[in-house]
C-alpha positions as CSV (number, residue, x, y, z in Angstrom):
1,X,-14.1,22.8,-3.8
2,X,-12.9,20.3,-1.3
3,X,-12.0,17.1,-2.2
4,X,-12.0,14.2,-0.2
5,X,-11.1,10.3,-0.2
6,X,-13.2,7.6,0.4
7,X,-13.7,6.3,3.7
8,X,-14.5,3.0,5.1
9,X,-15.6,4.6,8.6
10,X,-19.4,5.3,8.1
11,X,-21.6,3.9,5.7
12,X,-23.8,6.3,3.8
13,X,-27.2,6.4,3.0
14,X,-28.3,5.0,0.1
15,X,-31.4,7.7,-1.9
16,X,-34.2,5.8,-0.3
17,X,-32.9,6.3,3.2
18,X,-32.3,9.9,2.6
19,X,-35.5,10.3,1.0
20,X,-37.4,8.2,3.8
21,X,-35.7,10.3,6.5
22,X,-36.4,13.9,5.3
23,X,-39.8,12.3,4.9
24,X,-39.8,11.9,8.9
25,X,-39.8,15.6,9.2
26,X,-42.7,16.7,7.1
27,X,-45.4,18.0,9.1
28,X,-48.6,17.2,9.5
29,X,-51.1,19.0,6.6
30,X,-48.3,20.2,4.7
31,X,-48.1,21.0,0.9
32,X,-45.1,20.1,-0.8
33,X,-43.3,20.2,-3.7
34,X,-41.0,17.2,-5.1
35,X,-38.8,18.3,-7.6
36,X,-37.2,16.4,-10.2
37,X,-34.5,13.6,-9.5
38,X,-33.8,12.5,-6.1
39,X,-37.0,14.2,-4.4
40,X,-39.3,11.9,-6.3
41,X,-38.4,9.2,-3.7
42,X,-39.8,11.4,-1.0
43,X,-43.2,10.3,-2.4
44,X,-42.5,6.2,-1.5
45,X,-41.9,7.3,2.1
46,X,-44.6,9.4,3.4
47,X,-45.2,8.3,6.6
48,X,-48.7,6.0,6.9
49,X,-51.8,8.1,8.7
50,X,-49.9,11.5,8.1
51,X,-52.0,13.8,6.2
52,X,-49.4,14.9,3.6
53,X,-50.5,16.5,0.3
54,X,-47.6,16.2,-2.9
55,X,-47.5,18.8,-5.3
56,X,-46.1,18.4,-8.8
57,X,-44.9,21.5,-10.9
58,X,-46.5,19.9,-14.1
59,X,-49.7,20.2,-12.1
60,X,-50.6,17.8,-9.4
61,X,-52.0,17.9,-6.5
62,X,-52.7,15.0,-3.9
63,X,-50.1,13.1,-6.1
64,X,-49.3,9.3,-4.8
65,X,-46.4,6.9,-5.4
66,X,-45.2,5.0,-8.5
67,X,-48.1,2.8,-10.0
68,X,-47.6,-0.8,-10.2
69,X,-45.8,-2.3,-13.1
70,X,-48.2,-2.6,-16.0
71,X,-50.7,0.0,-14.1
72,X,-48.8,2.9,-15.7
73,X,-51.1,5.9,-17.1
74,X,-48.6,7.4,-19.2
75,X,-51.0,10.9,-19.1
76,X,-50.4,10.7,-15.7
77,X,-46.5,12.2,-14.8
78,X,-44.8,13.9,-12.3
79,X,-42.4,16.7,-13.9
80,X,-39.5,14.2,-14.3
81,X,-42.1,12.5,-16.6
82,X,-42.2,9.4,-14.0
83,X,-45.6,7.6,-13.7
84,X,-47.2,8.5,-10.9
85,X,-50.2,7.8,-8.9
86,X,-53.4,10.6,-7.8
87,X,-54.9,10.0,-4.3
88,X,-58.4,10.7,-3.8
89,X,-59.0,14.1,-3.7
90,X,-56.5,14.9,-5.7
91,X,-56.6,17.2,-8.9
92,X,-54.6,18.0,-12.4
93,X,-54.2,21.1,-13.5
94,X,-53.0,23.8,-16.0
95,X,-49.2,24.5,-15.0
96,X,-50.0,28.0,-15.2
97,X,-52.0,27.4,-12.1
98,X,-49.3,25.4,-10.6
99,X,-46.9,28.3,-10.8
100,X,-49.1,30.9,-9.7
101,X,-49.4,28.4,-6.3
102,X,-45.5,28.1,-6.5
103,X,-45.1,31.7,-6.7
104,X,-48.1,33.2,-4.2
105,X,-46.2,31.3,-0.7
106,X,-49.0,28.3,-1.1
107,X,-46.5,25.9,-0.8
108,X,-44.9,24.4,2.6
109,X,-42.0,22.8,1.8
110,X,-40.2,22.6,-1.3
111,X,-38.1,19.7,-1.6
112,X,-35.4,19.9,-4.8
113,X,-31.4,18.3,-5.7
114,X,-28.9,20.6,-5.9
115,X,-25.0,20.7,-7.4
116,X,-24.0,23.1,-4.8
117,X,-25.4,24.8,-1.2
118,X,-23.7,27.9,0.5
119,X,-23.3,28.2,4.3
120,X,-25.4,31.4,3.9
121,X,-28.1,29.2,2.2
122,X,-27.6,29.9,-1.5
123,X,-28.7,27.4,-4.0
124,X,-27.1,26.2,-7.1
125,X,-29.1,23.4,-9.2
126,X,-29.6,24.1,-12.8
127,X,-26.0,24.6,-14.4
128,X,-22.5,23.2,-14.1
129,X,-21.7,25.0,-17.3
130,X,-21.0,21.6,-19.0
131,X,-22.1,20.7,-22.9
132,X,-25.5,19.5,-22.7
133,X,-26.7,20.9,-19.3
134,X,-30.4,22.3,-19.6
135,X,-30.6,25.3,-21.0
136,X,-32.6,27.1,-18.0
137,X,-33.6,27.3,-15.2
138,X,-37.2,26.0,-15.4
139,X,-39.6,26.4,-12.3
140,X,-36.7,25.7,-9.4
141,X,-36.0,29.4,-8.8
142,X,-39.8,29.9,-8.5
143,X,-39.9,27.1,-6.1
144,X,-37.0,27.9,-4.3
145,X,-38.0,31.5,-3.1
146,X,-41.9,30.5,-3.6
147,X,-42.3,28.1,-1.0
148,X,-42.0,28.8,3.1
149,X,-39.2,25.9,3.0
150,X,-36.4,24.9,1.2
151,X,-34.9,21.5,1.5
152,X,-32.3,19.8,-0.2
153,X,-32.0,16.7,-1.0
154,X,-28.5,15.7,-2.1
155,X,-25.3,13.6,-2.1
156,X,-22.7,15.1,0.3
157,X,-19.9,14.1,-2.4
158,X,-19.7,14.8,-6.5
159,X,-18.7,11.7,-8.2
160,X,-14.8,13.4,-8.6
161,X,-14.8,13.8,-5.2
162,X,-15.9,17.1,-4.4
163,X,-17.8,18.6,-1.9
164,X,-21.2,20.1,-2.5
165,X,-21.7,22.0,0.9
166,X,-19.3,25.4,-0.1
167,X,-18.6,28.3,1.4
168,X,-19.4,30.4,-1.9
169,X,-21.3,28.8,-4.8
170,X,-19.3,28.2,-8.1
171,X,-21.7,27.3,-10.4
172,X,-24.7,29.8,-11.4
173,X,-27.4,30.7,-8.7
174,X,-31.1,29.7,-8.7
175,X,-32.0,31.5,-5.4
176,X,-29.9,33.9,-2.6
177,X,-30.2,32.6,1.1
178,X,-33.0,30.0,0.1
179,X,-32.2,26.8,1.9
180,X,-33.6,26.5,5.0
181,X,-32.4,22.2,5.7
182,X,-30.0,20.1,3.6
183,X,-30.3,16.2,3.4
184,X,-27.1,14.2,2.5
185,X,-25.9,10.4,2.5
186,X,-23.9,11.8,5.3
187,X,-26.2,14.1,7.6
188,X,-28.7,16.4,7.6
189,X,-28.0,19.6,8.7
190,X,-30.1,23.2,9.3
191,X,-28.6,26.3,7.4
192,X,-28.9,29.2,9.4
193,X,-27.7,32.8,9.5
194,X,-24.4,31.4,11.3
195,X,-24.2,28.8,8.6
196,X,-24.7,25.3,8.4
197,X,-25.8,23.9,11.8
198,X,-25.5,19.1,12.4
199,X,-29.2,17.3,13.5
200,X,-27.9,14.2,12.9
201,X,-25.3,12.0,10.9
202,X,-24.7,8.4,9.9
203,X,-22.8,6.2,11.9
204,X,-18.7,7.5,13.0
205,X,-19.0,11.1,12.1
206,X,-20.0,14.1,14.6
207,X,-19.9,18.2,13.5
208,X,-16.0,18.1,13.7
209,X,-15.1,15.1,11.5
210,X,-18.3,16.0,9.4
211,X,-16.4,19.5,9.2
212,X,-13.0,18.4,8.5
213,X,-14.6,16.3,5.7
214,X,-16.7,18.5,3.7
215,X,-13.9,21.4,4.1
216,X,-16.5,23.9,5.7
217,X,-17.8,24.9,9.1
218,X,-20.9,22.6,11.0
219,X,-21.6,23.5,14.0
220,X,-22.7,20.7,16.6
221,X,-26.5,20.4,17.3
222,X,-28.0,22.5,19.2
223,X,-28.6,21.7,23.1
């Protein structure tokens, strides 16, 4: 892993603005999956007058944003056990039927943390091998291969320091070549079958300081 020391050159984005700009890039009409941690946010930022429907691995569909304090429904969750809000139109289920729609490619976009992403696209987001990490894997290896897209959502940097963009996963896998876009406090970048490829970064950095930082190869955007 690459470790790096802090820098006062760019100033990163804070979860809401990495959650409000992977929201920018949903499409129109699409279903998608917010997994648990991070991703939640995504559901504060959906863009007003874009059709966007949020699914929930608990079973929700057509799920809104946090309720208002002392609104709570408490029966009402997302699968981080957050209070959340249902749209009109929207539906609980059994999470039986929310796998099977995990699993059968009804999903567009799949939005989920990870601890570590390969240039090849791998994912690693369950185990660090610590005391106390869950015990399995739950539903984000179904999501991961399940759903036409894969984004991350993530910090560029562990708390020690150390990259999570790697050339070769450390920690155990939940899906081979899944990870189609990452989303950083740094950058976002596309993974592709020549590795990880810049759309855009914060303030100061560009695909070869961006590089030189995370200890891998980005390639600059593409023209």
């Amino acid at each position: 892993m690459t470790r790096v020391a802090e820098s006062t050159a760019w100033r990163k984005r804070t979860r809401d603005e990495i959650a409000a700009r992977l929201a920018e890039d949903i499409f129109e009409g699409a279903y998608v999956n917010l997994g648990i941690g991070m991703p939640t946010l995504v559901a504060n930022h959906v863009p007003t007058g874009r059709e966007i429907v949020l699914q929930s691995e608990n079973g929700l569909l057509g799920m809104g944003p946090p309720p208002a304090p002392g609104e709570e429904d408490l029966a009402l969750v997302n699968a981080g056990k957050q209070p959340v809000t249902l749209l009109p139109g929207g539906a609980y289920f059994d999470s039986a039927d929310s796998f099977a729609m995990m699993r059968a490619g009804h999903l567009d976009i799949a939005v989920l943390g990870a601890f570590q992403v390969s240039e090849s696209g791998d994912l690693a987001n369950w185990h660090t091998g610590r005391p106390g990490d869950i015990p399995a894997v739950g539903g984000a290896m179904d999501l991961a291969v399940g759903a036409k897209h894969t984004w991350v959502m993530m910090e560029h940097f562990t708390h020690d320091g150390a990259c999570k963009l790697v050339s070769r996963c450390d920690y155990p896998l939940t899906g081979l070549r899944c990870v189609n876009r990452v989303y950083t406090d740094l950058a976002v970048l596309d993974v592709t079958v020549g590795g990880f490829v810049l759309r855009d970064a914060v303030g100061g950095l560009d695909a070869e300081s961006l590089s030189q930082l995370s200890g891998v190869a980005i390639a600059p955007p593409h023209r």
